[in-house]
PAZAPA-4460 file (N, C-alpha, C; in steps of 0.05 Angstrom, whole numbers, plus 32768, in hexadecimal, padded with zeros to 4 digits):
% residues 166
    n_x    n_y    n_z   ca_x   ca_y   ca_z    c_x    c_y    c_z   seq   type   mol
   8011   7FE8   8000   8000   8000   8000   8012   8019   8000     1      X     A
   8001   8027   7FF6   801D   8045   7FF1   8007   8060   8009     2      X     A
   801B   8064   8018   800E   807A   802F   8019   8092   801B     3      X     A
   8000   80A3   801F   800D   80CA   800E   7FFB   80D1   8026     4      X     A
   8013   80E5   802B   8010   80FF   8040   7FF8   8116   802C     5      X     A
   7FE0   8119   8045   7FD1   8134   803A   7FD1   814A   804D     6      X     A
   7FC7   815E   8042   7FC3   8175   8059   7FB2   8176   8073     7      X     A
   7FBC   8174   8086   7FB0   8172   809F   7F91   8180   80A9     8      X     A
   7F9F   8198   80A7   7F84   81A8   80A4   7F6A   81A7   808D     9      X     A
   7F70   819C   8073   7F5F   8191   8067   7F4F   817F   806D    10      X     A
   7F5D   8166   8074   7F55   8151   806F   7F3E   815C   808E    11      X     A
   7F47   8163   80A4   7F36   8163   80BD   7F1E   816E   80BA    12      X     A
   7F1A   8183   80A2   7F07   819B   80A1   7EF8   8181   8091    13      X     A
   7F02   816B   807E   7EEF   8165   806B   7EDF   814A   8086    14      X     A
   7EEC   8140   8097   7EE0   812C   80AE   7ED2   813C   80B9    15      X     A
   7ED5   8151   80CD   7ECA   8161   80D5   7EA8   8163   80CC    16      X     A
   7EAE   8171   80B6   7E96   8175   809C   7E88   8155   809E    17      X     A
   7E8F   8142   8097   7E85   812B   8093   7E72   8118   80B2    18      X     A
   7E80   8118   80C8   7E7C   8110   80D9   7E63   8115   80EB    19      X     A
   7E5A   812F   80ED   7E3A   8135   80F5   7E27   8122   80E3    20      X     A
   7E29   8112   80CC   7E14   8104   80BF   7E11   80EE   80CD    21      X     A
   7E2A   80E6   80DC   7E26   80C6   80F1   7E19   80CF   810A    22      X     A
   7E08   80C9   8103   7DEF   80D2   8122   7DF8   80BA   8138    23      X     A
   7DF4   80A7   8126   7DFE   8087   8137   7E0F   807C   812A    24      X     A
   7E1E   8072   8142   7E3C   8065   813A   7E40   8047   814B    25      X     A
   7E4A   8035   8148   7E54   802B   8150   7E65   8023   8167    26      X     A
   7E65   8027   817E   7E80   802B   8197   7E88   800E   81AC    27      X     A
   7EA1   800F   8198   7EAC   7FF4   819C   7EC2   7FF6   81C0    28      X     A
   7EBB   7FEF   81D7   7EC5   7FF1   81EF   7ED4   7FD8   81F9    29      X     A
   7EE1   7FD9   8209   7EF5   7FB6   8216   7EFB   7FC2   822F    30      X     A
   7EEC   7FA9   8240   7EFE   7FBA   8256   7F18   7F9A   826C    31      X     A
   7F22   7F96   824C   7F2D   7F80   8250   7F2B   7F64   824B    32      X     A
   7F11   7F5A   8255   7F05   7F42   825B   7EF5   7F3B   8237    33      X     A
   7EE3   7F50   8233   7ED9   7F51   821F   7ED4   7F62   820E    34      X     A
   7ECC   7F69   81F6   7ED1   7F7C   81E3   7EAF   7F7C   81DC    35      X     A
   7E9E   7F95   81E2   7E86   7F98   81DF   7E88   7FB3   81C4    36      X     A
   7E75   7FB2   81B7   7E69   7FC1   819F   7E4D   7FC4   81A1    37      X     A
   7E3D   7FDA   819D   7E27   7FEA   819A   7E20   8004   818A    38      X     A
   7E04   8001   8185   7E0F   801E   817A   7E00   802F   818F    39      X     A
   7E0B   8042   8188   7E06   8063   8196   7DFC   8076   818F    40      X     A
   7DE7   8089   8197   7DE9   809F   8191   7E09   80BB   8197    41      X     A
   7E0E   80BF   817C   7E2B   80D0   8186   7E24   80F6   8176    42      X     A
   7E34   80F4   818B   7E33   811C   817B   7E4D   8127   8177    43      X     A
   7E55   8135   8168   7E6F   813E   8166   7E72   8158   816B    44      X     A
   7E8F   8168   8178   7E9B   8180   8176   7EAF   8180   816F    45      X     A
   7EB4   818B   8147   7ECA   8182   813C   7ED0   816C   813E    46      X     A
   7EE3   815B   8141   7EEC   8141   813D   7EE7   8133   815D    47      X     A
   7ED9   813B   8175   7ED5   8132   8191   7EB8   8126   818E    48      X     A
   7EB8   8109   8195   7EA3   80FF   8195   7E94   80F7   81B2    49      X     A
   7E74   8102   81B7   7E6C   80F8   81D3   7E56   80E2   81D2    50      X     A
   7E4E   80DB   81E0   7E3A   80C7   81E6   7E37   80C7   81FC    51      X     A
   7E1E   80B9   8209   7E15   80B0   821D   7E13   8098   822A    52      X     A
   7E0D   808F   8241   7E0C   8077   8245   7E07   8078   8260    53      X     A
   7DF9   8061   826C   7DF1   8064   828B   7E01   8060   829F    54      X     A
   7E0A   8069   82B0   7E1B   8064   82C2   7E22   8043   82C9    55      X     A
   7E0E   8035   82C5   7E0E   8018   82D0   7E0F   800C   82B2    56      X     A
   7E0D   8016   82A4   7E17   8004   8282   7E30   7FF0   827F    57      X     A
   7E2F   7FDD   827C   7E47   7FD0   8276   7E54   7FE0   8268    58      X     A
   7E5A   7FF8   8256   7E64   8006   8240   7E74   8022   824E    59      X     A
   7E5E   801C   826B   7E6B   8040   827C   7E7F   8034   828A    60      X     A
   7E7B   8013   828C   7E8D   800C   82A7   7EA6   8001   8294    61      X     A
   7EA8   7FF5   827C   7EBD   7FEC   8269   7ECC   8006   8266    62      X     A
   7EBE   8023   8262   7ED4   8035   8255   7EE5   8046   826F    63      X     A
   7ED4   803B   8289   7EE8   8039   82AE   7EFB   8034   82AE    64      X     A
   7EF0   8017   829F   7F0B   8003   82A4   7F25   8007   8285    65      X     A
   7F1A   8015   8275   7F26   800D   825E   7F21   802A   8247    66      X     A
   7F2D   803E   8253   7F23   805E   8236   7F25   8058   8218    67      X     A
   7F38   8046   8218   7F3F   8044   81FB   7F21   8032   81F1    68      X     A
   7F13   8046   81DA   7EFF   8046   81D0   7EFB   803F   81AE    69      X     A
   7EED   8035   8198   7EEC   803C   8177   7ECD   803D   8174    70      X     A
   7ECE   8047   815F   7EAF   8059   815F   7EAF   804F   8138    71      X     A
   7E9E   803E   812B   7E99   8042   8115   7E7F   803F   8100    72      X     A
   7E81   804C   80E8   7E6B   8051   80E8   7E6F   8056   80C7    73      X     A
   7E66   803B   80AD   7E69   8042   8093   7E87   803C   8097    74      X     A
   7E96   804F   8087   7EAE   8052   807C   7EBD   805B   8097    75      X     A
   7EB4   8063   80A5   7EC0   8079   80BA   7EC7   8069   80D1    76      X     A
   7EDB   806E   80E0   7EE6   8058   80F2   7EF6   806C   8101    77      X     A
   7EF4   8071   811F   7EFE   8084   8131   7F08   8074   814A    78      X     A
   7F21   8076   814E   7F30   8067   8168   7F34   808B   8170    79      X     A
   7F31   807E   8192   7F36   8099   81AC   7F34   8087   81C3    80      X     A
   7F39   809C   81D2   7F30   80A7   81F2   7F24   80AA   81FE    81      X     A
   7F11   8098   8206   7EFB   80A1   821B   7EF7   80AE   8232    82      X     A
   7EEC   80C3   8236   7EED   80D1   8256   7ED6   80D4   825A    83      X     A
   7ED2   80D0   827B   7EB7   80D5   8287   7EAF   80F3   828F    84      X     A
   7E9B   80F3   8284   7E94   811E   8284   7E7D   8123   829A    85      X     A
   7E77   8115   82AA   7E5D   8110   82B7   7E42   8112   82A2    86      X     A
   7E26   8123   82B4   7E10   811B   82A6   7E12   8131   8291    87      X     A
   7E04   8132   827C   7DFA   8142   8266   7DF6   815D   8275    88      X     A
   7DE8   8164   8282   7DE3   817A   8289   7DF2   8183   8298    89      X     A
   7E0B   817E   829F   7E1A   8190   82AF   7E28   81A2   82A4    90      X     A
   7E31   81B6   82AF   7E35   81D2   82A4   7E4E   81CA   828F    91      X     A
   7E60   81B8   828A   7E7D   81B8   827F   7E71   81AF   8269    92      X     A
   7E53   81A8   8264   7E54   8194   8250   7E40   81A4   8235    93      X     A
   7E39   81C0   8244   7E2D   81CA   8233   7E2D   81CC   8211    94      X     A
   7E4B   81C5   8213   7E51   81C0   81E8   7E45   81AF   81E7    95      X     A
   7E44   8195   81F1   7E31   817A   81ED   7E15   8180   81E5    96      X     A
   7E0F   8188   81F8   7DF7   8194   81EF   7DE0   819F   81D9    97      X     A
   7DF5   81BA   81D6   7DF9   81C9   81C2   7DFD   81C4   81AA    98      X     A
   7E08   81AB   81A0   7E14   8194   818F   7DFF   818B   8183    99      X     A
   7DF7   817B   819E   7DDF   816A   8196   7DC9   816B   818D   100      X     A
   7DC2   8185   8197   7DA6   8198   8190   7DB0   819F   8172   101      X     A
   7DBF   81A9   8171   7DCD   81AB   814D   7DC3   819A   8141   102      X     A
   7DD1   8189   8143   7DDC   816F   8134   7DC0   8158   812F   103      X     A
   7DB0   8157   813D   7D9F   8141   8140   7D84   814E   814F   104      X     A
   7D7C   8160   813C   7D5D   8170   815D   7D4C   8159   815D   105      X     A
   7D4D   8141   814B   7D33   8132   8150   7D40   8124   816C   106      X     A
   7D54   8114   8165   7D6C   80FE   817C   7D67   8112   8192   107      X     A
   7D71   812B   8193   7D73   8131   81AF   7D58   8137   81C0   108      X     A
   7D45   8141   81A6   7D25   8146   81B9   7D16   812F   81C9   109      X     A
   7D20   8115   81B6   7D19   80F5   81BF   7D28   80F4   81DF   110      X     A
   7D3F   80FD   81DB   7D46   80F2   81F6   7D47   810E   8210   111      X     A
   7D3E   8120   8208   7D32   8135   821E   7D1A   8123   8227   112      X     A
   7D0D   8127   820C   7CEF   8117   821A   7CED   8102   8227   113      X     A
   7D06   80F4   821D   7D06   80D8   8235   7D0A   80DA   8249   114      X     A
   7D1F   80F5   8255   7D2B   80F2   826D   7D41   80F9   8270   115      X     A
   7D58   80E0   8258   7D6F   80DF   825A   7D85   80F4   825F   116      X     A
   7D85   8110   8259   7D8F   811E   8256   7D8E   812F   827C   117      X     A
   7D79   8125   8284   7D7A   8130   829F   7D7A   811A   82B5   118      X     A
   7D76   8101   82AF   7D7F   80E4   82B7   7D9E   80E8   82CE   119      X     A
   7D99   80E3   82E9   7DB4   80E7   82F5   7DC9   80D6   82EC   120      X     A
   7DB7   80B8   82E1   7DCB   809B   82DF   7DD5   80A1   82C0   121      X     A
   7DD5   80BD   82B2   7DDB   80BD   8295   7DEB   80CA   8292   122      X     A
   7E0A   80C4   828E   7E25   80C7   8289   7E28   80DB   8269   123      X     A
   7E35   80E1   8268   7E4D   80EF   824C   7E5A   80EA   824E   124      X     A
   7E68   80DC   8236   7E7E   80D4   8230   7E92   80E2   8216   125      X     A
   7EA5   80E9   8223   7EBB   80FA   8209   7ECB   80E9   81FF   126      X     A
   7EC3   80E7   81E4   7EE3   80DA   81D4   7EEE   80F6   81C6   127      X     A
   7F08   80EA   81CE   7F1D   80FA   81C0   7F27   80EB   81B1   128      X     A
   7F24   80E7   8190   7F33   80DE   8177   7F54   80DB   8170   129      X     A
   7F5F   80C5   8176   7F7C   80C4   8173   7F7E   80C0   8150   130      X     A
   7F70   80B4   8147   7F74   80AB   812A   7F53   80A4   8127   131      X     A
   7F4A   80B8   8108   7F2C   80B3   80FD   7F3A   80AC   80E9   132      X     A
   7F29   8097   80D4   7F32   808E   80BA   7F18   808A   80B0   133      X     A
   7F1C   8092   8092   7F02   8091   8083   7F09   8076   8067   134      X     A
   7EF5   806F   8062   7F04   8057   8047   7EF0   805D   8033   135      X     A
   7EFA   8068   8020   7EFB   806F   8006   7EED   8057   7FF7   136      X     A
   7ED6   8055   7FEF   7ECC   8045   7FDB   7ECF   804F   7FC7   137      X     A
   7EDB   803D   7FAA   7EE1   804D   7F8D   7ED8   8031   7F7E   138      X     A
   7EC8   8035   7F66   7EBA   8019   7F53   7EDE   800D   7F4A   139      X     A
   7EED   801A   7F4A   7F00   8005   7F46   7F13   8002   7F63   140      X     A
   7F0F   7FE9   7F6A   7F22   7FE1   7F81   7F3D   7FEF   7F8C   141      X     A
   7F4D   7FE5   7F73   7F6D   7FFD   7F7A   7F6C   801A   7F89   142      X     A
   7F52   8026   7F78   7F4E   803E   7F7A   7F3F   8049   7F95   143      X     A
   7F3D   8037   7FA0   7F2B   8036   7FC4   7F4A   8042   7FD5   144      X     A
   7F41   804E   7FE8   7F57   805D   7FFA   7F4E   805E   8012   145      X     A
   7F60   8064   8026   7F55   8060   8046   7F65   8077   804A   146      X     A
   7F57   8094   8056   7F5E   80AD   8059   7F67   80AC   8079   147      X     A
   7F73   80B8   8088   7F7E   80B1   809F   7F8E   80D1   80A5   148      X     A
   7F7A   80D9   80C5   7F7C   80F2   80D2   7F8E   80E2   80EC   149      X     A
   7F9F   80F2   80FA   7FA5   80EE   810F   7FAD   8103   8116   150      X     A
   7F97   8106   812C   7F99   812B   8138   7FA9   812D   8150   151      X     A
   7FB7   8118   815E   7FC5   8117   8171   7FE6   8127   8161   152      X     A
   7FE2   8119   8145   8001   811B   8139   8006   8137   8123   153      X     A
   7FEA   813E   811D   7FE1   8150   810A   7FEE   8147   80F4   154      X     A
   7FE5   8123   80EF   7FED   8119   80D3   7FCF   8113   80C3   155      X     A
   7FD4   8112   80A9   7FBF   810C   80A0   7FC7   8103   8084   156      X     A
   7FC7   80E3   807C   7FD0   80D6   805F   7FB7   80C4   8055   157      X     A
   7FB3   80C6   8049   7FA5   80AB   803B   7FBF   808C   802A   158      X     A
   7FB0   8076   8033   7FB3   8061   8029   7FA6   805E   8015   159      X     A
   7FBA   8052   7FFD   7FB4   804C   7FE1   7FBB   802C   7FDE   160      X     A
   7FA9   801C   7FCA   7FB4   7FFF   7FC4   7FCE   800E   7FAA   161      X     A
   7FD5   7FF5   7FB8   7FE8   7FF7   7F9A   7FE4   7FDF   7F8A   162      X     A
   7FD4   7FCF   7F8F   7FCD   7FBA   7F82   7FAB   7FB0   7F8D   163      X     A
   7FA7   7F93   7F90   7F94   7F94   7F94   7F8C   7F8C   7FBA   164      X     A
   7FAC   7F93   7FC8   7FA2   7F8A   7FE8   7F97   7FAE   7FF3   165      X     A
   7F92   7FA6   8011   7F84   7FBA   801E   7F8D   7FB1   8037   166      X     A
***
């Protein structure tokens, strides 16, 4: 496979841009013993991904025991950081919020109305994105690419076949 370096700041503005369409994602957790997957409702600020989850969730108590988190969704595939932000409504979390109501008014009015958002047992959760990667579908195979941000490094290359592996 042949790695080419792209522009950093590009490539983030074009994920960035892209990533509010994944309402629900995927969030793959381990907290050692076992490796659980679900999907989620997620919201983004810039490349920071949140979700929720109940305090007593197998998923709140895996990312306790275990931050390192992947989130995917289509083409899109996000390894991070999990941190615990307490509940939705507390004052630090106001971007969350703010986000969400953006991003999703139907998702977020569902879960006012349910509760969740004022729920004491209902957590926020911050990923911070070490490496997002997107994969390039093209009608000819060779021509498929796997785009690759890493905002820890402020690198950003896409993978190319050079034949027919991946």
């Amino acid at each position: 496979m042949a790695h080419i370096e792209l522009p950093y700041d590009e490539l983030e503005r074009e994920m960035v841009a892209s990533l509010p369409r994944h309402g629900l994602m995927v969030l793959a957790t381990c907290d050692g013993e076992r490796v659980c997957a679900r999907t989620v409702i997620t919201v983004f600020d810039g490349l920071t991904v949140y979700v929720m989850a109940k305090r007593d969730s197998r998923k709140y108590r895996q990312i306790e025991a275990n931050p390192r988190v992947a989130l995917a969704e289509g083409g899109f595939q996000i390894e991070g950081v999990a941190s615990l932000q307490g509940r939705p409504r507390d004052g630090g979390n106001l971007v969350y919020l703010d986000r969400f109501r953006e991003q999703q008014p139907k998702l977020f009015e569902s879960q006012s109305s349910k509760g969740n958002l004022d729920n004491p047992n209902m957590m926020l959760i911050k990923v911070v994105p070490y490496r997002v990667a997107y994969y390039v579908q093209k009608p000819v195979a060779v021509e498929s690419h796997l785009k690759v941000l890493e905002p820890e490094e402020k690198k950003a290359y896409k993978w190319t076949r050079e034949r027919d592996e991946f």
